[in-house]
DRENTI-122686 format. One record per residue (C-alpha): residue in one letter; chain; x, y, z. Coordinates in Angstrom, 3 decimals. Layout:
! DRENTI-122686
<base res="a" chain="A" x="X" y="Y" z="Z"/>
...
//
This chain:
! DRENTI-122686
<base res="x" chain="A" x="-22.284" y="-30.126" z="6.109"/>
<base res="x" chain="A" x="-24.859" y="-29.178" z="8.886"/>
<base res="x" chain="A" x="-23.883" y="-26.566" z="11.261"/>
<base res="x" chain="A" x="-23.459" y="-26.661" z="14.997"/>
<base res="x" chain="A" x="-25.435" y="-24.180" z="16.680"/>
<base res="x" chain="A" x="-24.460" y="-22.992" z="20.113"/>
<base res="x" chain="A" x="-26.523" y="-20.552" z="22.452"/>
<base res="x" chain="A" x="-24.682" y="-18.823" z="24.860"/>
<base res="x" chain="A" x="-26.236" y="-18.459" z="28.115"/>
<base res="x" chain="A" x="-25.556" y="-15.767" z="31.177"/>
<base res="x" chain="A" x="-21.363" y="-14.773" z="30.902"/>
<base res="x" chain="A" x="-20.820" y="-16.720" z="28.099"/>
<base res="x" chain="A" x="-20.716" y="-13.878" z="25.305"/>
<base res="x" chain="A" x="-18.466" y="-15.046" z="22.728"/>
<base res="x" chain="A" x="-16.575" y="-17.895" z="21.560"/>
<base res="x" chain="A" x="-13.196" y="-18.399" z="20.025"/>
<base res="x" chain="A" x="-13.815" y="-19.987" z="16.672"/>
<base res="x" chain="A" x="-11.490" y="-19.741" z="13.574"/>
<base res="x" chain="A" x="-12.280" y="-17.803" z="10.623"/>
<base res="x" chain="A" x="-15.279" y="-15.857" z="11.487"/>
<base res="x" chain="A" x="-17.349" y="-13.632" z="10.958"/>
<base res="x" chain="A" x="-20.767" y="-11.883" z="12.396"/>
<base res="x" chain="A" x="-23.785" y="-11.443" z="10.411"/>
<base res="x" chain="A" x="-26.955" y="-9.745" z="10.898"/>
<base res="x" chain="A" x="-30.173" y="-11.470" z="10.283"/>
<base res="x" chain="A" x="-33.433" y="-10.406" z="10.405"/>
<base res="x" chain="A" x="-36.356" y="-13.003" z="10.079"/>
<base res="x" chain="A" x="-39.959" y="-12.762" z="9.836"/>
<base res="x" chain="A" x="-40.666" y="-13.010" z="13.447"/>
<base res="x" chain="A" x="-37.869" y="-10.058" z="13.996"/>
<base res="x" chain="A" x="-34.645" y="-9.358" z="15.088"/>
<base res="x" chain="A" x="-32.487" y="-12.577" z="17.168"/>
<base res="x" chain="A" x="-30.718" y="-11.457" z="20.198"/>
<base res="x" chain="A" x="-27.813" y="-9.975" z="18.696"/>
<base res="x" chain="A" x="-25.425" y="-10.639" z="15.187"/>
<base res="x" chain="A" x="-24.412" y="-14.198" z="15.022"/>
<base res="x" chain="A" x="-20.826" y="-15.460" z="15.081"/>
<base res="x" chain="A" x="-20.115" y="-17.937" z="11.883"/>
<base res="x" chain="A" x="-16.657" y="-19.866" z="12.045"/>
<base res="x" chain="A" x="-14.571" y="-22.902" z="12.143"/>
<base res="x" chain="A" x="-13.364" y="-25.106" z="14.653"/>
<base res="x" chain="A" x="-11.556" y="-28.122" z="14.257"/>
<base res="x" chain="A" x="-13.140" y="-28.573" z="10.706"/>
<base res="x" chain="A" x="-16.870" y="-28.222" z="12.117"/>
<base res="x" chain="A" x="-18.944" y="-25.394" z="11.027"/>
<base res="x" chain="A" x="-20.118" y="-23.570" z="13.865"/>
<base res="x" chain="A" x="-22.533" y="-20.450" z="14.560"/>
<base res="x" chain="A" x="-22.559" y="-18.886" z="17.916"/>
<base res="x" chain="A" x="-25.257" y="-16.553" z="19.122"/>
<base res="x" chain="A" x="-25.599" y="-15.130" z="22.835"/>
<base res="x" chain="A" x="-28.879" y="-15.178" z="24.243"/>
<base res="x" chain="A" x="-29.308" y="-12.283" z="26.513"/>
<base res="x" chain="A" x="-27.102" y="-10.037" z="23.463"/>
<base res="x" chain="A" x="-23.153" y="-9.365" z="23.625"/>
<base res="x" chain="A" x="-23.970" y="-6.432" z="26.986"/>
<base res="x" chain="A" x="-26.379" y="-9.465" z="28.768"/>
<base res="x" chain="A" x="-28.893" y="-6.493" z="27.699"/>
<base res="x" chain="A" x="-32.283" y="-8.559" z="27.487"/>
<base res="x" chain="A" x="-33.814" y="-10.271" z="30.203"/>
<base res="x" chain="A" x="-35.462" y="-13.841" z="30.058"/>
<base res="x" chain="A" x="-38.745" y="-12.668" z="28.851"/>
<base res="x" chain="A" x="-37.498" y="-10.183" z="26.709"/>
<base res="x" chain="A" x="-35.892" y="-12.812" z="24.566"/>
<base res="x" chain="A" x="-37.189" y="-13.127" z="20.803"/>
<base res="x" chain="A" x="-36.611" y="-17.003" z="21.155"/>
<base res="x" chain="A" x="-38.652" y="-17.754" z="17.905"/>
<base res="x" chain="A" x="-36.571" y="-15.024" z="15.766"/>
<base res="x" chain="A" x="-32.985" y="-16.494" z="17.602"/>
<base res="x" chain="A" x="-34.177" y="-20.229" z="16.620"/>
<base res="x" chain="A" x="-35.284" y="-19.261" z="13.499"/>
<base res="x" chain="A" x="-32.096" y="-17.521" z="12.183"/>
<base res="x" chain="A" x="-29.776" y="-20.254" z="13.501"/>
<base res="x" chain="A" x="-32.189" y="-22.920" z="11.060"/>
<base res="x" chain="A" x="-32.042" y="-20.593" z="7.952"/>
<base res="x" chain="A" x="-27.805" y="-20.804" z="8.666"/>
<base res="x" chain="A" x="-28.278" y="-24.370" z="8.053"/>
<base res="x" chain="A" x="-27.990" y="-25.401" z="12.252"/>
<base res="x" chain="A" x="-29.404" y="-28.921" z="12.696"/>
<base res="x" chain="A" x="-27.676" y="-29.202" z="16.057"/>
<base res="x" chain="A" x="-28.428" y="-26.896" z="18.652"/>
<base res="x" chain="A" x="-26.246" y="-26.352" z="22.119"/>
<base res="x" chain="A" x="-27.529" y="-24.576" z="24.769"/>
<base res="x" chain="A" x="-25.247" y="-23.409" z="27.909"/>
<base res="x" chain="A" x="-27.292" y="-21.625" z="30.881"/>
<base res="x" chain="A" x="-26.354" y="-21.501" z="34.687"/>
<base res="x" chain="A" x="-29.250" y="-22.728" z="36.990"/>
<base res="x" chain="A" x="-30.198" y="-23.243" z="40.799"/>
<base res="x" chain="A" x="-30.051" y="-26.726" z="42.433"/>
<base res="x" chain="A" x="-33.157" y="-28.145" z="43.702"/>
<base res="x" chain="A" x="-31.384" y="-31.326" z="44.958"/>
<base res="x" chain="A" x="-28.681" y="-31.733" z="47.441"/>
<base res="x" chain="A" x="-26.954" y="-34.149" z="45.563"/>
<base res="x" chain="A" x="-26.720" y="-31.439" z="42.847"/>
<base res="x" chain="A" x="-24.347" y="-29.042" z="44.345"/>
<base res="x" chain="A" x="-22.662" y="-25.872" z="42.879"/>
<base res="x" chain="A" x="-20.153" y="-26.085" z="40.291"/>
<base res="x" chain="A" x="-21.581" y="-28.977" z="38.707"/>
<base res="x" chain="A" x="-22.805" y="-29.730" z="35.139"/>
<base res="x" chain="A" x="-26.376" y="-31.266" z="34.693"/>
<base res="x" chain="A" x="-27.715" y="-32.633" z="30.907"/>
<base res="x" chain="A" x="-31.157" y="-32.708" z="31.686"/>
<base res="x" chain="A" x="-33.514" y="-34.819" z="29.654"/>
<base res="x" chain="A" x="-37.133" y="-33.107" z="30.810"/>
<base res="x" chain="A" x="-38.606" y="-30.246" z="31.346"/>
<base res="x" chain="A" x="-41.248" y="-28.117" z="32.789"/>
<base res="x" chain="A" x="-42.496" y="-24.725" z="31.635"/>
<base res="x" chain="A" x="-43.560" y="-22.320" z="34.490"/>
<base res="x" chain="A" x="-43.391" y="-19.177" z="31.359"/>
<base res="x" chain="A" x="-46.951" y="-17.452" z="31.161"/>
<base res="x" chain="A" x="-46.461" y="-14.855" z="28.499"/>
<base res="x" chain="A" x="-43.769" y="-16.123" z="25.915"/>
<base res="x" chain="A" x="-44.490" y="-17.039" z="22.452"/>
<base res="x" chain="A" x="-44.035" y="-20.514" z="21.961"/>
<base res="x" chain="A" x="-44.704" y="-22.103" z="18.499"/>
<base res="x" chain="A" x="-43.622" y="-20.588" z="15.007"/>
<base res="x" chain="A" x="-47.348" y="-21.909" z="14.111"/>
<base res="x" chain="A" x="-50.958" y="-20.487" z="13.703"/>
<base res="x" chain="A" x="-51.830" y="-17.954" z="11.607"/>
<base res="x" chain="A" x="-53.748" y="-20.157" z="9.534"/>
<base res="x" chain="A" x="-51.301" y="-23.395" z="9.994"/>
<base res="x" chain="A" x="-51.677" y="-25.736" z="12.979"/>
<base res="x" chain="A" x="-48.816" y="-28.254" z="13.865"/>
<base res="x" chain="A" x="-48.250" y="-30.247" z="17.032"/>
<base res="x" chain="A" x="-45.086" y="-31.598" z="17.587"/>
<base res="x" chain="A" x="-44.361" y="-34.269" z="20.008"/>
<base res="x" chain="A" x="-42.358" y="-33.137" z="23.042"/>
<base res="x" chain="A" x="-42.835" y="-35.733" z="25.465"/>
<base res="x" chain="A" x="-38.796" y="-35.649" z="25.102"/>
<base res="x" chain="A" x="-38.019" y="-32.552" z="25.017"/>
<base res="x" chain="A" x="-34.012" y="-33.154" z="24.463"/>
<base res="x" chain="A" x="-32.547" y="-35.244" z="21.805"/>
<base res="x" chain="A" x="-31.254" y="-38.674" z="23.728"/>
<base res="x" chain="A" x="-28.620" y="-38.980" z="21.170"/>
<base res="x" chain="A" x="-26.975" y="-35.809" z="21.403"/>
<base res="x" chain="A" x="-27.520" y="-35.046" z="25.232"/>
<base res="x" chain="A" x="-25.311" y="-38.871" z="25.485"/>
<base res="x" chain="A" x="-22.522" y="-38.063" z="23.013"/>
<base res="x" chain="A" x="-22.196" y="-34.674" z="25.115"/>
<base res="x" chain="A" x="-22.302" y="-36.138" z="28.243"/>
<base res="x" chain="A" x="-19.740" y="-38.602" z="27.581"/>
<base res="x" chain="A" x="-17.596" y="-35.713" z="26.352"/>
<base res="x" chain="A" x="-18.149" y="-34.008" z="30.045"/>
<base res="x" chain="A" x="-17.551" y="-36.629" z="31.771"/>
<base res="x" chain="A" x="-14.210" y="-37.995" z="30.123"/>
<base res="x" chain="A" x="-12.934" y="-34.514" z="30.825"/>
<base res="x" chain="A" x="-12.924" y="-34.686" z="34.553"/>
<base res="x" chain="A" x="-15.625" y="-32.511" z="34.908"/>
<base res="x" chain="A" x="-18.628" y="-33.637" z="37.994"/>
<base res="x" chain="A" x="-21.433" y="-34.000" z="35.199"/>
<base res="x" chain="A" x="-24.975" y="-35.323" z="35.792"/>
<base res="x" chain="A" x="-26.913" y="-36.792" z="32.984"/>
<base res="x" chain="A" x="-30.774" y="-36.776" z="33.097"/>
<base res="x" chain="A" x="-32.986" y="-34.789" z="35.522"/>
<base res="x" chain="A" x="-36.018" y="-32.225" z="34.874"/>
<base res="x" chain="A" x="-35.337" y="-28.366" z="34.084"/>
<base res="x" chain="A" x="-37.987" y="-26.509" z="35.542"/>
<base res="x" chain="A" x="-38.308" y="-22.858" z="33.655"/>
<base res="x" chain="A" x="-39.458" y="-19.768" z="35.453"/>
<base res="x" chain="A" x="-40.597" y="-16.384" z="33.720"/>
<base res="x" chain="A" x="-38.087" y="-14.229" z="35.473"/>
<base res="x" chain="A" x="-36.768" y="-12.345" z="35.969"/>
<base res="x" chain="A" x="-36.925" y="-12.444" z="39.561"/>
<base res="x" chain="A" x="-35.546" y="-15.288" z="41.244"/>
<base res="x" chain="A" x="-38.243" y="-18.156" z="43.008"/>
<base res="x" chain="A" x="-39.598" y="-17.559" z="46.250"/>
<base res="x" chain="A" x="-38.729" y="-20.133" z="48.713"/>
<base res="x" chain="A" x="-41.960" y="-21.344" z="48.869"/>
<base res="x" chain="A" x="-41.852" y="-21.706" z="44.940"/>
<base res="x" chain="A" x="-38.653" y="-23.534" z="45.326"/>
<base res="x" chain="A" x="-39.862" y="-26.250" z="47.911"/>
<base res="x" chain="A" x="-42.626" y="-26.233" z="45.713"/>
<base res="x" chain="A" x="-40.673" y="-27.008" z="42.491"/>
<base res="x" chain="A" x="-38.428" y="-29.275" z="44.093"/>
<base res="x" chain="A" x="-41.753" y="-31.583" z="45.745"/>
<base res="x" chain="A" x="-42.663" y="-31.540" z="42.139"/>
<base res="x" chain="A" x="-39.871" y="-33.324" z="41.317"/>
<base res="x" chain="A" x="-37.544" y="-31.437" z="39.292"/>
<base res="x" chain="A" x="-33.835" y="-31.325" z="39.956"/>
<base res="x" chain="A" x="-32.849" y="-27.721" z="38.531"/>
<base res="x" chain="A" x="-34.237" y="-24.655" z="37.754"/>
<base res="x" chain="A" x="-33.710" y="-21.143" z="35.346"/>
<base res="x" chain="A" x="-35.027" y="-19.018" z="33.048"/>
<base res="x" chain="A" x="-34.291" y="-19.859" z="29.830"/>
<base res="x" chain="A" x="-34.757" y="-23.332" z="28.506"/>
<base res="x" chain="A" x="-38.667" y="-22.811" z="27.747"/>
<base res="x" chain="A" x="-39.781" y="-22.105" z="24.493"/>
<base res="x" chain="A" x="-36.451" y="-22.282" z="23.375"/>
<base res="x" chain="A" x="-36.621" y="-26.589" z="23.139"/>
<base res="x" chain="A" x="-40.188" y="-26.290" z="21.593"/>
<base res="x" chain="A" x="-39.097" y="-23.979" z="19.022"/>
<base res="x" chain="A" x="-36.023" y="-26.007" z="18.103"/>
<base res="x" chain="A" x="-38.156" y="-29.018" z="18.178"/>
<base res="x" chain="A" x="-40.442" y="-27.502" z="15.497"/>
<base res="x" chain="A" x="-37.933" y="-26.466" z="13.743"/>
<base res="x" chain="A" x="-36.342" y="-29.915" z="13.880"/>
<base res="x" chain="A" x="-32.551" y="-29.428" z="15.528"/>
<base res="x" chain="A" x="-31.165" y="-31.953" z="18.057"/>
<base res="x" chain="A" x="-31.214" y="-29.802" z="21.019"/>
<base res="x" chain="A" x="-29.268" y="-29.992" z="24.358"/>
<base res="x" chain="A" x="-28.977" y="-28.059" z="27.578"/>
<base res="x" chain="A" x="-25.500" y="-27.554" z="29.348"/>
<base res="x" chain="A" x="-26.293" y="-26.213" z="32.686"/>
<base res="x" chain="A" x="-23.901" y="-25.112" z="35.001"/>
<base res="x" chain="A" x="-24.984" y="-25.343" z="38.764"/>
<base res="x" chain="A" x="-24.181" y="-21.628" z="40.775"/>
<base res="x" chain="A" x="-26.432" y="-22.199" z="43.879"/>
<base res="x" chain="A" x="-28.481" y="-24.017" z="45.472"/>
<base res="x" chain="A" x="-32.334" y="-22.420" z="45.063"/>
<base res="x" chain="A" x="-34.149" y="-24.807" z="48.261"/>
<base res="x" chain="A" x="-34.301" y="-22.905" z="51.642"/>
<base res="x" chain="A" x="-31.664" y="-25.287" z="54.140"/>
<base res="x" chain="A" x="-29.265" y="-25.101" z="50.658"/>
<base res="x" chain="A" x="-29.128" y="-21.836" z="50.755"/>
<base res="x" chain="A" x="-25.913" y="-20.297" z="48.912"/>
<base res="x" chain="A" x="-24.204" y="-16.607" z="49.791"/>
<base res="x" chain="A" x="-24.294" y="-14.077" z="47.252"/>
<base res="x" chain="A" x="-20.750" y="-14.596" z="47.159"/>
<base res="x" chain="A" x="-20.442" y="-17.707" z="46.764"/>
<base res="x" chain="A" x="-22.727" y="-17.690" z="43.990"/>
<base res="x" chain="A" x="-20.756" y="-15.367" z="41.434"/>
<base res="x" chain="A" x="-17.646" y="-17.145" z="42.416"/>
<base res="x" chain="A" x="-19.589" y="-20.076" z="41.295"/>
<base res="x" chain="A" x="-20.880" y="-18.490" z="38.071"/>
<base res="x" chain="A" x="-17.340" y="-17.244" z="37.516"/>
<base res="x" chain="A" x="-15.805" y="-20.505" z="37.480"/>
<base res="x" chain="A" x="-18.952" y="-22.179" z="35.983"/>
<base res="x" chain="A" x="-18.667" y="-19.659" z="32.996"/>
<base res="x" chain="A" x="-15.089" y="-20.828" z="32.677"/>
<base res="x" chain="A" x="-15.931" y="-24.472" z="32.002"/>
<base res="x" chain="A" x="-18.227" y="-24.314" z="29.890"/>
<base res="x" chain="A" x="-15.937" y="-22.249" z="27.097"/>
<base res="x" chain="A" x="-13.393" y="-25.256" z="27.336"/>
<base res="x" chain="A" x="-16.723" y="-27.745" z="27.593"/>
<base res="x" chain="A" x="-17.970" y="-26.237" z="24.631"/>
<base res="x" chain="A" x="-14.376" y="-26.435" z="22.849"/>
<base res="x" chain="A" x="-14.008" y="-29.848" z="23.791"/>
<base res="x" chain="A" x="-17.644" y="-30.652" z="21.974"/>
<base res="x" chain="A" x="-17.424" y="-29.070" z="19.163"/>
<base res="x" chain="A" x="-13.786" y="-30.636" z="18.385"/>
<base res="x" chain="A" x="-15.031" y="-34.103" z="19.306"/>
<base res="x" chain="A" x="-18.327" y="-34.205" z="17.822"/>
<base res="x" chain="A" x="-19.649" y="-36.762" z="15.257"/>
<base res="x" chain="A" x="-20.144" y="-35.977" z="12.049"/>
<base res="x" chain="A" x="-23.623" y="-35.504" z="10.541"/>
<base res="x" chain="A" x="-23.448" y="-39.057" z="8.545"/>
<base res="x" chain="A" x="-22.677" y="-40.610" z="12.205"/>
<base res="x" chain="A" x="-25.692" y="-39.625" z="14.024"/>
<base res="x" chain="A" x="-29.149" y="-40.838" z="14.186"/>
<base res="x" chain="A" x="-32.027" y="-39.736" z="15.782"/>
<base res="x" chain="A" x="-35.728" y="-38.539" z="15.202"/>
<base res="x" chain="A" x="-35.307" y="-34.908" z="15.942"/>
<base res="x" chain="A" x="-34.506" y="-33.977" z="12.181"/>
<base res="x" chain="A" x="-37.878" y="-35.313" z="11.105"/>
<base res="x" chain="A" x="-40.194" y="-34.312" z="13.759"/>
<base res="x" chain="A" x="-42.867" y="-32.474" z="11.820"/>
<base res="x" chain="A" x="-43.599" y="-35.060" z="9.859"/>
<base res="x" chain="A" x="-47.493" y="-35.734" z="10.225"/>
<base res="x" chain="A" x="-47.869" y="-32.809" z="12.557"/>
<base res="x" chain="A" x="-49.069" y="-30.425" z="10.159"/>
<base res="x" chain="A" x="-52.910" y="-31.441" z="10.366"/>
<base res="x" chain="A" x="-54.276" y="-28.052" z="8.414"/>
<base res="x" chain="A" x="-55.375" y="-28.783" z="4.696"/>
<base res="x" chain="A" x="-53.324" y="-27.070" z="2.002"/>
<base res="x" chain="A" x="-56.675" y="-24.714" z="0.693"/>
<base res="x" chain="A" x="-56.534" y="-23.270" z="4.225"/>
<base res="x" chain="A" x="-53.098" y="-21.988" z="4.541"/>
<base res="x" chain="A" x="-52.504" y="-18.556" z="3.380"/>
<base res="x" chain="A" x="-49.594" y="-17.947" z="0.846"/>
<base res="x" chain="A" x="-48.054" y="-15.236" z="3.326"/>
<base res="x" chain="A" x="-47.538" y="-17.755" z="5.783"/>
<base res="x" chain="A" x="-46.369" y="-20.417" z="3.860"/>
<base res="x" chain="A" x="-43.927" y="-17.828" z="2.930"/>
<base res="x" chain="A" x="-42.811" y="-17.108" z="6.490"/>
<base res="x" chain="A" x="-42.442" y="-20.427" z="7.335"/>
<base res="x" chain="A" x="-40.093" y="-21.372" z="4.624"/>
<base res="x" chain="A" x="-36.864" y="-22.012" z="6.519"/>
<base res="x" chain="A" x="-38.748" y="-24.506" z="8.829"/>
<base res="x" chain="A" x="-41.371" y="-26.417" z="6.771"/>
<base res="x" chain="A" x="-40.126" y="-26.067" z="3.093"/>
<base res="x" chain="A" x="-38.894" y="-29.709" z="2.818"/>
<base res="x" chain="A" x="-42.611" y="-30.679" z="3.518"/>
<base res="x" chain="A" x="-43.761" y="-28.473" z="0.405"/>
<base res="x" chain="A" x="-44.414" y="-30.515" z="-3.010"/>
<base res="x" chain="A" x="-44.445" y="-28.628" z="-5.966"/>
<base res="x" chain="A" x="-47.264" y="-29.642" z="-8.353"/>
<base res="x" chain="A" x="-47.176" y="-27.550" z="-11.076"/>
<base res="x" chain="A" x="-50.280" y="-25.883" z="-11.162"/>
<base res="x" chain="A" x="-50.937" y="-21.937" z="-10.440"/>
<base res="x" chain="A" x="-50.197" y="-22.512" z="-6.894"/>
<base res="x" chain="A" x="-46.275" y="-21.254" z="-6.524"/>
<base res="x" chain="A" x="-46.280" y="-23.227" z="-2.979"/>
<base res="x" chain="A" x="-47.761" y="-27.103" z="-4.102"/>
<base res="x" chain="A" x="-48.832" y="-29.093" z="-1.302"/>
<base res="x" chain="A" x="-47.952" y="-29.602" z="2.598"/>
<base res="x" chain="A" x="-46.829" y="-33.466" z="2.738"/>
<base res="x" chain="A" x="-48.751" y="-35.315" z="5.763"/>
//
């Protein structure tokens, strides 16, 4: 049985699972955000790891998102949940409100975003950068709560950690995408190549367009509440959700054929550090090579 994997954006810290336990992982791209939460709920395996660390101690771009990714796929996660809050860039989309995007746009200039190179080149397709399948089921789940959920829409990710200008905002918002944060990007590339189903949760606090302006006050109240929803959203999922043999989609085998360097090239040390996400595409051939061949 596959794990569920949740990331827990801004408030949301913890998460009340049966059975568990933390362990610390370190990986070859260093340490994830914090130890990660293993446990039960409702006979799904879950692990639970908070993004910004257990104090909200790391900023956006202090984030080791390839070491957090990478630890949740060694703990056998296939499906990966991500909760963050985020500003409204459409009137329509107004505080308090849940939106499962389905595209995004990355606005990050100095954040490492691929578990490749080194001497092995991959490119994965992102042109959807969400799993369809899983963003639906969860929607669904939302939405038959009682919950004002939006489904579709295009996450725009800032470097942070400042907050967008106004100027950026209109900007952003002429572009064409509906929310914004700080977060998402290179979080869904990395779970891409590392082939989890990956969703975004986002919980609206304010609106981030000059004319939608929203008080400061008004804006933690909304985070407050927002946080609150999404530990009973995320309860609701992880009780409800289908079980591995159920679900169908192309995320699990998206490095297939993306891995375009020939086997002579790769060095063993980084075949070696790559384990967790490419070892199903290694063929042992039984010569002096330990590591056999990269399947194509």
């Amino acid at each position: 049985m596959s794990r569920i994997g949740i990331i827990g954006g801004t408030g949301l810290y913890k998460l009340g699972l049966e059975s568990s336990s933390e362990v610390e992982i370190d990986t070859p791209f260093g340490l994830p955000s914090d130890t990660i939460t293993l446990g039960e709920l409702a006979g799904n395996q879950v692990a639970f790891l908070p993004r910004h660390g257990k104090d909200h101690s790391i900023l956006p771009h202090e984030i080791n998102y390839r070491a957090n990714i990478y630890a949740l796929k060694t703990l056998g996660v296939d499906h990966l949940i991500s909760t963050c809050t985020a500003g409204s860039l459409k009137e329509e989309l107004h505080p308090g409100h849940v939106v499962i995007p389905d595209q995004l746009i990355d606005w990050t200039r100095a954040r490492q975003s691929t578990f490749f190179g080194n001497g092995i080149g991959a490119y994965v397709d992102l042109s959807e950068p969400y799993c369809p399948v899983q963003s639906l089921t969860i929607f669904k789940i939302i939405h038959e709560m009682g919950i004002e959920v939006h489904t579709g829409g295009t996450y725009i990710c800032i470097e942070g950690p400042q907050f967008s200008t106004r100027a950026e905002s209109e900007l952003f918002a002429d572009m064409g995408s509906d929310i914004i944060g700080m977060t998402a990007m290179p979080e869904a590339k990395l779970a891409r190549e590392a082939e989890m189903c990956y969703t975004t949760i986002a919980g609206i606090s304010d609106y981030s367009v000059c004319g939608m302006t929203s008080s400061r006050k008004d804006t933690m109240q909304n985070m407050h509440m927002m946080i609150r929803n999404l530990n009973e959203i995320l309860t609701q999922i992880i009780r409800r959700y289908p079980s591995h043999t159920d679900y169908e989609c192309s995320c699990t085998s998206a490095l297939k054929g993306t891995i375009i360097t020939s086997r002579s090239g790769i060095p063993f040390d980084t075949l070696d550090r790559l384990e967790a996400i490419i070892g199903k595409y290694r063929l042992e051939e039984g010569g002096s090579s330990p590591h056999g061949t990269i399947l194509k």
